[in-house]
C-alpha positions in Angstrom: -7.7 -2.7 -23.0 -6.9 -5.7 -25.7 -5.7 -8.3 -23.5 -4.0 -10.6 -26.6 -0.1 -10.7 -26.3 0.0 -10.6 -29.7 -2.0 -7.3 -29.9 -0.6 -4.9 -26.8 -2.1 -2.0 -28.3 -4.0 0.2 -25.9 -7.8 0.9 -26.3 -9.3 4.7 -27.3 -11.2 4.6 -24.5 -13.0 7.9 -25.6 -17.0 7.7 -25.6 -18.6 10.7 -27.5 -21.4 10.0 -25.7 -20.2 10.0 -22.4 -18.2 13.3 -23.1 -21.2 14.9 -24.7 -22.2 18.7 -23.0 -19.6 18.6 -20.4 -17.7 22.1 -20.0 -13.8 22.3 -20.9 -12.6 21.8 -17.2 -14.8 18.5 -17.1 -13.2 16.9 -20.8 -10.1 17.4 -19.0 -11.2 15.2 -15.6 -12.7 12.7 -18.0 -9.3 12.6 -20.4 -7.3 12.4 -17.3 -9.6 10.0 -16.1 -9.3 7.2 -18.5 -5.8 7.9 -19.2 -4.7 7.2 -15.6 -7.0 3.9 -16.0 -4.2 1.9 -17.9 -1.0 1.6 -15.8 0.8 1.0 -19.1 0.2 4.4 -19.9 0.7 5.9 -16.8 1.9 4.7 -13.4 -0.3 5.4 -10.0 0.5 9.5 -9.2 2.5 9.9 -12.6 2.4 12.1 -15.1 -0.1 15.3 -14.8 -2.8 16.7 -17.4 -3.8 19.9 -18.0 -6.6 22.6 -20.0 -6.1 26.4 -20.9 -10.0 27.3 -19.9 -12.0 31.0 -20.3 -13.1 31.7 -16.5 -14.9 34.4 -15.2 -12.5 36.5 -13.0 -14.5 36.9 -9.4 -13.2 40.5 -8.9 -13.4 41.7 -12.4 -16.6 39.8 -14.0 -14.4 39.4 -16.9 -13.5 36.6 -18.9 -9.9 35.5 -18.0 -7.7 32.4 -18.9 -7.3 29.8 -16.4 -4.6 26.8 -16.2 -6.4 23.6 -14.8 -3.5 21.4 -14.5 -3.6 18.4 -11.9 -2.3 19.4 -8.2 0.3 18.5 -6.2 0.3 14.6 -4.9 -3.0 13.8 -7.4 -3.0 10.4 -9.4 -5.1 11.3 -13.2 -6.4 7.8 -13.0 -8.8 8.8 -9.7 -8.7 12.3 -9.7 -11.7 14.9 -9.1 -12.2 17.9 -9.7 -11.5 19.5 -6.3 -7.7 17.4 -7.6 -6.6 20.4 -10.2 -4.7 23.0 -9.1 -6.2 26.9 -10.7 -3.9 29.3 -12.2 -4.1 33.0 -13.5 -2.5 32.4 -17.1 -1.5 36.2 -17.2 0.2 36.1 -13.8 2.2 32.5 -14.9 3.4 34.6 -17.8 4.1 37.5 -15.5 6.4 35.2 -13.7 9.1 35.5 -16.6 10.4 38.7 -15.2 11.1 37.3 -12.3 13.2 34.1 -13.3 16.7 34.6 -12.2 18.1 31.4 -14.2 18.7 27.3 -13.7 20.1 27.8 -10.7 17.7 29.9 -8.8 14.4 27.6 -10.6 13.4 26.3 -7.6 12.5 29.1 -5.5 9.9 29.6 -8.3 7.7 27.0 -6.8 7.1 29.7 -4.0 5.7 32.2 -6.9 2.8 29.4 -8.2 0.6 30.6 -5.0 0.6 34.1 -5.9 -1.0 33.3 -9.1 -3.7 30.7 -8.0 -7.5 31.5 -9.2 -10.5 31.4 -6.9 -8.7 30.6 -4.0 -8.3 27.1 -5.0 -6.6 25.6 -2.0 -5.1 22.4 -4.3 -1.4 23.3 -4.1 0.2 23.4 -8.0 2.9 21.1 -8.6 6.7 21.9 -9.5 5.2 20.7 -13.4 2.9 23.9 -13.5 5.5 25.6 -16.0 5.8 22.5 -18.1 2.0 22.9 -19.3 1.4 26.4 -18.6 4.4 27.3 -21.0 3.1 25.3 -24.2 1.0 27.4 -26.5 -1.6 24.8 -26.6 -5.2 24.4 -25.1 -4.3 20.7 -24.0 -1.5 19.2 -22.7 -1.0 15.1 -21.5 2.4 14.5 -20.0 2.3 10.5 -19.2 5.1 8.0 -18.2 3.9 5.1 -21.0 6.0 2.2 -20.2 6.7 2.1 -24.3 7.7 5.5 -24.7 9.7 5.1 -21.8 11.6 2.6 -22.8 12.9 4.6 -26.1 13.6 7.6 -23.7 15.8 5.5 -21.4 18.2 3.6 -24.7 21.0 4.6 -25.1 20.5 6.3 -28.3 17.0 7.4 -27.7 17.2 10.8 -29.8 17.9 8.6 -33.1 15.0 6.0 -31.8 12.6 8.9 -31.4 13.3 10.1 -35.0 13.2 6.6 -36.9 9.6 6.0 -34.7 8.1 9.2 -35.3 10.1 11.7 -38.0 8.8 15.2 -37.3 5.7 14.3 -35.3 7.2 14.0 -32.0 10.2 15.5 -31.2 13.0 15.1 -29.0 14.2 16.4 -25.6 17.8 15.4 -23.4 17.4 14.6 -19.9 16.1 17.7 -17.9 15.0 17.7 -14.3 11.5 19.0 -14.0 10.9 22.6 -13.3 10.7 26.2 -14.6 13.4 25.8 -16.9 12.1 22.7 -18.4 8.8 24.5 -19.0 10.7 26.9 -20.8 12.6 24.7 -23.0 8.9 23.2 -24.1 7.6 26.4 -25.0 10.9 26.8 -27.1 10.5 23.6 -28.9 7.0 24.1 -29.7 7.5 27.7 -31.2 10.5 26.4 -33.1 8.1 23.2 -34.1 4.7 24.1 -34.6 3.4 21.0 -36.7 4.8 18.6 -33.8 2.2 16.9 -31.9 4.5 16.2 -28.7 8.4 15.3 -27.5 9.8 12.8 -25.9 12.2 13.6 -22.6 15.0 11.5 -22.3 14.5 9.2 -19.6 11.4 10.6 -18.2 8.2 10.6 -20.7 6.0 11.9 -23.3 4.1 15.0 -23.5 1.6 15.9 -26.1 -0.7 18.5 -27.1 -3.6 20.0 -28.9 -6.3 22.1 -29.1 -9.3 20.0 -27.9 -9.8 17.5 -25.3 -10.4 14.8 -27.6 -7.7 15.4 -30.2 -4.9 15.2 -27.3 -6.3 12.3 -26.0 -6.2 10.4 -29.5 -3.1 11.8 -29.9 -1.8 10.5 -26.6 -2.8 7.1 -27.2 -1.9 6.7 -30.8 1.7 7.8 -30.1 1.9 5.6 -27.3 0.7 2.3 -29.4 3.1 3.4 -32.2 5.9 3.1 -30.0 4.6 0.0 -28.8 3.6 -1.7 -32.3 7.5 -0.7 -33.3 9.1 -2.7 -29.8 6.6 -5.1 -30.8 7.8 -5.8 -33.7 11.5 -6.0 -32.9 11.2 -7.8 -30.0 8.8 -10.6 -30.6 10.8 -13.7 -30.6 13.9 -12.2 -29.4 15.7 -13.2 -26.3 14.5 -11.1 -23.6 16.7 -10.0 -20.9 19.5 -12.2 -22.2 18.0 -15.3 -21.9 16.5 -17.6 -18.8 19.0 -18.5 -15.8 16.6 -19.4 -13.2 13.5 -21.7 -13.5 10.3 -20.6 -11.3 9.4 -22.4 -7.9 5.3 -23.4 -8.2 2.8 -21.0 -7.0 2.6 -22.7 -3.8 6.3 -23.0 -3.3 6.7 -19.4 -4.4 4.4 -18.1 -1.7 6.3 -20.4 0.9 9.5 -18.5 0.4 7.8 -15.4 0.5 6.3 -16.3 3.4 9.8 -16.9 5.3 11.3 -14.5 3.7 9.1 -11.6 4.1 8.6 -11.4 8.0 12.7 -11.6 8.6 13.6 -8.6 6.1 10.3 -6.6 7.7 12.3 -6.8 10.6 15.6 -5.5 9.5 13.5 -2.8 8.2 11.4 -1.4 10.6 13.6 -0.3 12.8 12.7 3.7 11.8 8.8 2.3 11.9 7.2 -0.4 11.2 6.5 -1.4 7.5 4.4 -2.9 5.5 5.0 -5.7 2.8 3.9 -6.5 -0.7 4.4 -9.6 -2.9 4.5 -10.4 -6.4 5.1 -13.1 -8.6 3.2 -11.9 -11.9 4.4 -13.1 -15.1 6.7 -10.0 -15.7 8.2 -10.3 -12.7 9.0 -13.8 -12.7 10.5 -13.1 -16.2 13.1 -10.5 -15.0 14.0 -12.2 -11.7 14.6 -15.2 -13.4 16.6 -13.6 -16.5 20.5 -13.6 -17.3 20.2 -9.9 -17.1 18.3 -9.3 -13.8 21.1 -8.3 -11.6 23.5 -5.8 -14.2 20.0 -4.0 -14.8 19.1 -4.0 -11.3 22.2 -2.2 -10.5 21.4 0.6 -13.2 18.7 1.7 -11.4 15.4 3.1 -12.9 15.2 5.9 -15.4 11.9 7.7 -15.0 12.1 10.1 -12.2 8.6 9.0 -10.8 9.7 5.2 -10.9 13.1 6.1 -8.9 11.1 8.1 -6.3 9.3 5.2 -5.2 11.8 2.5 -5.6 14.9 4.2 -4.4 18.6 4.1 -6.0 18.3 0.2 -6.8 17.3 -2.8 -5.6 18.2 -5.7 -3.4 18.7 -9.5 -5.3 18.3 -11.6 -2.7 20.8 -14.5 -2.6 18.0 -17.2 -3.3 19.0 -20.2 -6.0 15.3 -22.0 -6.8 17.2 -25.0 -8.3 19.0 -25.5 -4.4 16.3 -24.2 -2.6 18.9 -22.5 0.1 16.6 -20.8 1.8 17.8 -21.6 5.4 21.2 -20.2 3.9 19.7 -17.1 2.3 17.7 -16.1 5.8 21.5 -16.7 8.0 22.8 -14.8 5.4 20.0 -11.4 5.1 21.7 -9.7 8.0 25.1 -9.0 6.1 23.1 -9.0 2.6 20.7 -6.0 3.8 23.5 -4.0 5.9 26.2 -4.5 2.5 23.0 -2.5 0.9 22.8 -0.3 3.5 26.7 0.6 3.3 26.5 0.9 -0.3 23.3 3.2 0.5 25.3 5.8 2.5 28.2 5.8 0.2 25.9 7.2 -2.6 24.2 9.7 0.0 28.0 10.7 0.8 29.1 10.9 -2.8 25.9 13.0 -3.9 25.3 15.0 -1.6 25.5 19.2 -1.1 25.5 21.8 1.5 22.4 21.8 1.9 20.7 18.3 1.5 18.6 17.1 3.8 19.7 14.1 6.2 20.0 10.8 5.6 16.9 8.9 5.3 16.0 5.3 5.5 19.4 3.4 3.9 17.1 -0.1 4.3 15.8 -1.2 0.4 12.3 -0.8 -0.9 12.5 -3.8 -4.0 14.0 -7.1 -3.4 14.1 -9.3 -6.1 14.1 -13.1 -5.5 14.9 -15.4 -8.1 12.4 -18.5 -9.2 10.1 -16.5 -6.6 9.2 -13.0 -7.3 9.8 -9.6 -6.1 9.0 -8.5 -2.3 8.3 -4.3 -1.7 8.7 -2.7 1.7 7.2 0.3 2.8 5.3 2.4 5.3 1.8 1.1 4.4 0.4 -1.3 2.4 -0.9 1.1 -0.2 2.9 2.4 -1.2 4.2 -1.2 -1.1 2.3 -2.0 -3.7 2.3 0.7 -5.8 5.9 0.6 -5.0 6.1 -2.8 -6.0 3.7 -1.6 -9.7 6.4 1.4 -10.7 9.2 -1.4 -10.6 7.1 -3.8 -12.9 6.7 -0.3 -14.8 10.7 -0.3 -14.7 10.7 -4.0 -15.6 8.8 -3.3 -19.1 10.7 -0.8 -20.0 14.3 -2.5 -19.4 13.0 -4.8 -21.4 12.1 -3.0 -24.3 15.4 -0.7 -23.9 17.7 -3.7 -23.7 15.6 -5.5 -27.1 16.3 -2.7 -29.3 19.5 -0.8 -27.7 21.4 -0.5 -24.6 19.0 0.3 -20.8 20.2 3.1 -19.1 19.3 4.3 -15.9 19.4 8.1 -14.5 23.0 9.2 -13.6 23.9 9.0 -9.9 24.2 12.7 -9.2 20.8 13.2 -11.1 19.1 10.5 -9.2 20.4 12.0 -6.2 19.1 15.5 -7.1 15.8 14.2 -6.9 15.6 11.7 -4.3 17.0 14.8 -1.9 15.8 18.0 -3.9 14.7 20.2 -1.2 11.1 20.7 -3.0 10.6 17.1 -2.1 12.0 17.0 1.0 9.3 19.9 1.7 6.5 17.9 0.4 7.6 15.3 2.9 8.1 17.5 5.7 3.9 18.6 5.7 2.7 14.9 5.4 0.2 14.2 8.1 1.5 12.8 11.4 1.2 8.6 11.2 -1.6 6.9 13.2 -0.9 5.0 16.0 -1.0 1.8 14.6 0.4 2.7 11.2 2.5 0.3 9.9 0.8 -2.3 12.4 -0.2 -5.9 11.0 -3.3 -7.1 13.2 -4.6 -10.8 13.1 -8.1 -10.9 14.4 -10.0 -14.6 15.1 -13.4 -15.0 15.5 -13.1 -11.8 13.2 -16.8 -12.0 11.6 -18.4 -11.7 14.9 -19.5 -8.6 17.1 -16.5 -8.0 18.6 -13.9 -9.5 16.2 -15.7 -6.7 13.7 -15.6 -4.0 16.0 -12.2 -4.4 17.3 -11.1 -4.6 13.4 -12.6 -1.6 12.6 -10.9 0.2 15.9 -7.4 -1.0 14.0 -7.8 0.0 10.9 -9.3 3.6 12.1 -5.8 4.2 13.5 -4.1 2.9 10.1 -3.5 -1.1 10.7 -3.6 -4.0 8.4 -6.0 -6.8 9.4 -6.2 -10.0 8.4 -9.9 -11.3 9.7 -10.2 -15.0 10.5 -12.9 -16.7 11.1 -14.5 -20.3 11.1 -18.0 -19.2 9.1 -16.8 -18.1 5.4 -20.1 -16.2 5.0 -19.7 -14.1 7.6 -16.3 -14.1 7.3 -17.1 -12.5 3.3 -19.9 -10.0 4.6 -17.1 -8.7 7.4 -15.0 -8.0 4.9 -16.5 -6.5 2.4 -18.2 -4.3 4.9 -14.5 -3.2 6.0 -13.1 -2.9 2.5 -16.3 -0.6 1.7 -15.4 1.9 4.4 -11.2 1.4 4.6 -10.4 0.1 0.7 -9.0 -3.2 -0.5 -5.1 -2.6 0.4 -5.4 -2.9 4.0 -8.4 -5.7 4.8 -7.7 -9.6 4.0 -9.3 -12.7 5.5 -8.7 -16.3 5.9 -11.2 -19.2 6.6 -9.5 -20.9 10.0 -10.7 -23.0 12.4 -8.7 -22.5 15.4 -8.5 -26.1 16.1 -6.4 -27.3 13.2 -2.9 -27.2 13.0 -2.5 -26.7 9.8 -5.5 -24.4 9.0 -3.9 -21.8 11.7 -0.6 -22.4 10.7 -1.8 -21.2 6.9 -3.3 -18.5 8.2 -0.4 -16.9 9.6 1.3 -18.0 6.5 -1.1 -16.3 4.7 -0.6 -13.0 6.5 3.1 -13.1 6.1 2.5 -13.2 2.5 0.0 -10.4 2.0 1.4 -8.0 4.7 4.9 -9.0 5.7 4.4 -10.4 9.0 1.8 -10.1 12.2 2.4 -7.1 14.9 -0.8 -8.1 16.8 -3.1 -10.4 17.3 -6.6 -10.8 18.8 -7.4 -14.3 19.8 -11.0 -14.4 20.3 -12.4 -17.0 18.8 -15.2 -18.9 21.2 -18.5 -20.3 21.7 -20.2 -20.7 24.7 -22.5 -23.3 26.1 -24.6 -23.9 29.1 -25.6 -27.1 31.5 -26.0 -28.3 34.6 -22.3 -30.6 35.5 -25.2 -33.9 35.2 -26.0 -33.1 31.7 -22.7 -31.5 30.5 -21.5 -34.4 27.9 -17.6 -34.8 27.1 -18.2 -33.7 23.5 -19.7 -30.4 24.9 -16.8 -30.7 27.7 -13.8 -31.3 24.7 -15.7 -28.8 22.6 -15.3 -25.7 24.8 -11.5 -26.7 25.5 -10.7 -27.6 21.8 -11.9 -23.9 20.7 -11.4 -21.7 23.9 -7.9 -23.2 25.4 -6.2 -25.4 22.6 -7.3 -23.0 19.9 -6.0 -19.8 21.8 -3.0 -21.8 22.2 -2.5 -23.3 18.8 -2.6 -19.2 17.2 -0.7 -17.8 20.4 2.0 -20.2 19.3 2.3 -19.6 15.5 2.1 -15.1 16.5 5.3 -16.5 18.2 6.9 -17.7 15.8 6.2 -15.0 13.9 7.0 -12.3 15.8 10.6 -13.8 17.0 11.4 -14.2 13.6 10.6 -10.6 13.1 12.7 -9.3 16.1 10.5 -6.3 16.8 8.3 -7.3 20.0 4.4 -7.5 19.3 1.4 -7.9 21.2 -1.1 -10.9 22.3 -4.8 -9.8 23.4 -6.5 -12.6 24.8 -10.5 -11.6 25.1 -11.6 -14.1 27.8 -15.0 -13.7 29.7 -15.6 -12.5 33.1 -16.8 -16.2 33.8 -12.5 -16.8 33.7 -12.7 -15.2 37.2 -16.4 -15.4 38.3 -17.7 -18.8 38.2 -21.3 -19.3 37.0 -24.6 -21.7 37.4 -24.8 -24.4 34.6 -21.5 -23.0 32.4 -18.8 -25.2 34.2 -17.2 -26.6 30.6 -17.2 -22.8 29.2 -15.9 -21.1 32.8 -12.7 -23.3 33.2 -12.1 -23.4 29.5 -12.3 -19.7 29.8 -9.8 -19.6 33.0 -7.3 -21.6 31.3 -7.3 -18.9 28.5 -6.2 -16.3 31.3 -3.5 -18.8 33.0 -2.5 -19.3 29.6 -1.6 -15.2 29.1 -0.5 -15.1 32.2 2.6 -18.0 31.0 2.7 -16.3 27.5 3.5 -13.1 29.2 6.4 -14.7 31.2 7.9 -16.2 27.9 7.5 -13.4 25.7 8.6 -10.4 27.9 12.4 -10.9 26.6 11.3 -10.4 23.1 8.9 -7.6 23.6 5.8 -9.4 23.2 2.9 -8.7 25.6 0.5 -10.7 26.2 -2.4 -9.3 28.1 -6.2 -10.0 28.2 -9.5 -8.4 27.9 -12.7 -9.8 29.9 -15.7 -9.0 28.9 -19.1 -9.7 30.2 -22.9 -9.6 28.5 -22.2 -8.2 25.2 -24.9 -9.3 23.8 -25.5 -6.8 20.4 -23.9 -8.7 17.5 -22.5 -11.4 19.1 -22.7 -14.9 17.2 -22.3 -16.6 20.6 -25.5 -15.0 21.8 -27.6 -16.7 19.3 -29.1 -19.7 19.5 -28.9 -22.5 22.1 -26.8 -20.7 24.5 -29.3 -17.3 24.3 -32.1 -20.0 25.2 -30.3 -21.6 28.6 -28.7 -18.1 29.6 -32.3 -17.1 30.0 -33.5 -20.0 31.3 -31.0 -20.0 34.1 -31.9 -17.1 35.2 -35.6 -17.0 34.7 -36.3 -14.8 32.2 -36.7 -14.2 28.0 -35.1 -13.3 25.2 -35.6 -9.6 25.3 -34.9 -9.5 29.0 -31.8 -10.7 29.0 -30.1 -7.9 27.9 -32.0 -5.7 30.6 -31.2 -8.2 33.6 -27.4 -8.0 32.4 -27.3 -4.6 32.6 -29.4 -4.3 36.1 -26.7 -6.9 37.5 -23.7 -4.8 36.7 -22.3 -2.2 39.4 -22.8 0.6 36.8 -26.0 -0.1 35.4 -24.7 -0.4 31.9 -24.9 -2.1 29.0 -21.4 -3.6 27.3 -21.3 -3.1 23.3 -18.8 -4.8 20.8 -17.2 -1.1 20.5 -16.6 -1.5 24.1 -14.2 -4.7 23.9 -12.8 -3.2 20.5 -11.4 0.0 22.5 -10.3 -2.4 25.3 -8.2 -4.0 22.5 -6.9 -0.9 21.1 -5.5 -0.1 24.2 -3.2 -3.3 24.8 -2.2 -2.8 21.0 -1.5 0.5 21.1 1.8 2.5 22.6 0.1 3.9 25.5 0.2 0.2 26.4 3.4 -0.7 25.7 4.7 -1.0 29.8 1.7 -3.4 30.3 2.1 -7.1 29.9 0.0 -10.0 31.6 -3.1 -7.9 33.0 -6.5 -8.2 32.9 -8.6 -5.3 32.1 -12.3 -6.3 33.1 -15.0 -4.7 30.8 -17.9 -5.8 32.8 -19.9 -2.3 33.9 -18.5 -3.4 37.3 -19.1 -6.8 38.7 -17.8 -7.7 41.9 -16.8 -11.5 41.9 -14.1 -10.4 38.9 -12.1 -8.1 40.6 -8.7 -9.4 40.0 -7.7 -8.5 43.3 
């Protein structure tokens, strides 16, 4: 990719070498490949690629042709090649007969089964006819935020011609479907030298006989629409000039920070979701624009863009050069329900017979002036790729509204597709949520044994987590060993030490900013010493009540904070130690500093009852496997109090408990789990002991 403003042209990114000996089906997973690798050509799960490829038929043993176009749900840029969908191209064609006109297309879709080849359980999407019905071997159909903007001017059939002449033709606005594939076919009988067409407000598709040539072709259309906006826009006023002038970085993610946990809870109340933020160059550019808010209100154009961001989106009533933000958060409640209203008199106005419910009325995109724009949604993943279509809508009002007049998709037509039945099916066989999707989870002492394990046991059921520990080289192998096995979207850390203020309340800062807001938190942060009373000193004395009483209080106070501001309950999990409830030889500094930790649940639980948040605590005992506490000083006088070694401390641990059994990091984790998830929810200020059994910590 040439990163020089000057030159925005996109790279051929085609390697002969790389592409040498591969078989038809595998050119087309390397084309889709490396176009799906620049967003400006296509957007994450946009725009579909397909081959025309001889196959042996299994039944027959003779050589048949076979439609390899990407499935249902696939994104080009990551696809394999168990991601293309296999059709009979004789039984596509057979189809004809049975097409009963535009306003039976959709049952159509139901056909596209009967005609798969080998099996192939990768469901074809409703753009199957689109590429099976052009008489070429190759076909790209891509959402390039250049072409895009031509498609979505107001005169975009006269810009297509004075780009391109004959080369690329021209299509009007056309929902996609059967009867769109039929119109292709039309066009590309009636123009056989054209290399592609432009839809009107949707895309470009393009076509030839080889991998390779529709590749070049794809990308050298694309760059000559870009080198023509280039050239008309450079210098000009963009988006009508500047109105607003950009907070700093720092200020910017303040905002955000206040911002974002107080609309999270106006929106959540269906389930909980999951924030995004950015304040990249483009965006700053458009919020901050004369034009921002009468383009907002149009609405995006492409139908891929609209399906993620939703009818429009919200301008937050933020003015950088007051800095009103205590008057923009008093004001959010009438602000998001006035979008809410406006939400339901569109469903009402659009809707037929037979559309499916209302669903979520809440905003996905909120634009802030002089600070970015904020993205809501289920997880963290579709926030931000949410939040990327938009800055894909962003470029291409702004080349639109350079050379002609942005439009957006009509109302009813926007409509049509946010509630077309087809997609309302596609919705309908998503997999069930995990129980803690949605969830925001802050974990300290995160780059230990247990703060690891108990992470992993969140984001196994679908949480965020923000790990937070003292030790930034653990803290970095933690996660990067998370983000290896759970992917970069859901895992974030913070260097904290418990006892500062400030450091903890940046943390939670922090989290606000990258995920919306905090649902749990795990405050177990500790070390752990050992002396006799005579030799305990007052630093080692201050030391175990700085980290294991002040600290647990310092992050139990910002969590809530946090979670009043977000209005939607949470929950505290304290992990304490048996020695809370059991005292032991030579530990007197680490057992009280450990039983104010449990008094201190006990009062959290009494304050935070009224607002939903539990606070409840986990004791464990002996976990010795991965624990940072165990090394060290403290492994030495554990073993010297009771007379043993290194080696047989574990064993003696495990002798002394009722059950004979040893306590593992996965052990506390599940114990967490527990008082985060539902099947909690009726528990606040208890104790669950995971010990093996020890007598001198029943609770009772």
């Amino acid at each position: 990719m040439l990163k020089s403003v000057d030159n925005p042209l996109l790279e051929n990114r085609w390697d002969d070498d790389a592409a040498k000996g591969m078989s038809e089906s595998e050119l087309l997973l390397y084309r889709s490949n490396i176009l799906g690798s620049d967003k400006r050509v296509t957007n994450y799960g946009g725009g579909n690629t397909s081959a025309k490829v001889m196959e042996t038929d299994p039944l027959t043993g003779e050589p048949v042709e076979v439609l390899w176009v990407k499935g249902s749900g696939g994104d080009i840029g990551s696809i394999k090649m168990d991601g293309f969908a296999t059709l009979y191209m004789d039984k596509l064609n057979s189809l004809r007969s049975l097409y009963r006109g535009v306003e039976f297309e959709d049952e159509m879709v139901a056909y596209l089964p009967h005609c798969t080849f080998k099996l192939n359980p990768r469901a074809a999407s409703i753009d199957t006819p689109l590429h099976a019905y052009v008489p070429r071997k190759h076909v790209d159909h891509v959402h390039a935020d250049a072409i895009i903007a031509i498609a979505a001017s107001k005169n975009s059939k006269e810009l297509t011609h004075d780009i391109f002449g004959a080369r690329i033709g021209w299509l009007p606005w056309k929902r996609p479907g059967y009867e769109l594939g039929l119109w292709l076919e039309k066009f590309c009988l009636e123009n056989p030298d054209a290399d592609g067409v432009v839809l009107e407000s949707h895309g470009l598709f393009t076509w030839a006989d080889t991998a390779k040539d529709c590749y070049d072709t794809t990308i050298d259309v694309i760059n000559r629409a870009t080198e023509w906006l280039h050239e008309r826009t450079s210098g000009a006023r963009v988006f009508g000039g500047t109105k607003h002038t950009s907070l700093d970085a720092t200020a910017r993610r303040d905002v955000a920070a206040r911002l974002m946990p107080a609309i999270r809870g106006f929106v959540s109340g269906n389930q909980h979701m999951v924030g995004h933020f950015n304040d990249s160059p483009a965006v700053l550019e458009f919020v901050n624009s004369q034009q921002m808010e009468a383009l907002a209100a149009l609405g995006t154009s492409c139908p891929d863009h609209f399906l993620r961001t939703k009818i429009r989106p919200l301008v937050v009533d933020f003015d950088p050069s007051k800095g009103n933000l205590d008057e923009v958060l008093a004001g959010l409640p009438a602000q998001i329900d006035a979008y809410r209203e406006d939400y339901k008199a569109y469903f009402e106005r659009c809707k037929h017979d037979d559309s499916p419910a209302l669903r979520d009325p809440n905003a996905v995109v909120y634009l802030v002036p002089g600070v970015g724009m904020i993205t809501f949604a289920k997880d963290k993943a579709t926030a931000r790729i949410s939040g990327e279509f938009y800055v894909n809508a962003i470029n291409v009002m702004r080349g639109a509204s350079a050379v002609s007049e942005y439009q957006g998709l009509p109302e009813q037509e926007a409509f049509d597709i946010e509630y077309w039945l087809l997609e309302e099916a596609k919705l309908q066989r998503m997999p069930k949520p995990k129980s803690l999707a949605g969830r925001v989870a802050l974990v300290t002492g995160g780059a230990g044994g247990i703060g690891v394990a108990t992470a992993e046991r969140y984001l196994a059921e679908g949480a965020c987590v923000v790990l937070a520990d003292i030790n930034a080289d653990n803290l970095k192998t933690a996660q990067d060993a998370l983000t290896q096995s759970y992917g970069q979207d859901v895992v974030r850390s913070v260097v904290m030490d418990v006892t500062n203020e400030d450091a903890v309340a940046q943390a939670f800062t922090d989290a606000a900013v990258e995920f919306g807001g905090i649902d749990i938190l795990v405050s177990n942060a500790g070390i752990a010493s050992s002396a006799p009373i005579e030799q305990t000193t007052l630093a080692l004395w201050n030391r175990n009540m700085d980290i294991l009483s002040t600290g647990y209080f310092l992050v139990s106070r910002e969590a809530f904070k946090l979670m009043r501001v977000q209005d939607m309950g949470g929950s505290i999990v304290f992990v304490a130690s048996k020695n809370g409830l059991a005292a032991s030889p030579n530990a007197s500094a680490y057992c009280t500093a450990k039983a104010a930790e449990i008094h201190l649940a006990r009062c959290l639980a009494l304050e935070g009852a009224e607002a939903g948040i539990r606070v409840n605590v986990v004791n464990p005992d002996a976990v010795l496997r991965g624990s940072k506490i165990w090394e060290g000083e403290w492994l030495d006088q554990r073993a010297s109090t009771y007379g043993t070694d290194k080696q047989g401390l574990e064993e003696m641990y495990r002798n002394r408990s009722m059950l004979k059994r040893s306590v593992l990091p996965a052990d506390i984790a599940e114990a967490c789990y527990f008082f985060a998830a539902e099947t909690s929810s009726k528990s606040t200020g208890n104790i669950l002991n995971v010990d093996a059994g020890n007598v001198q910590a029943f609770t009772r």
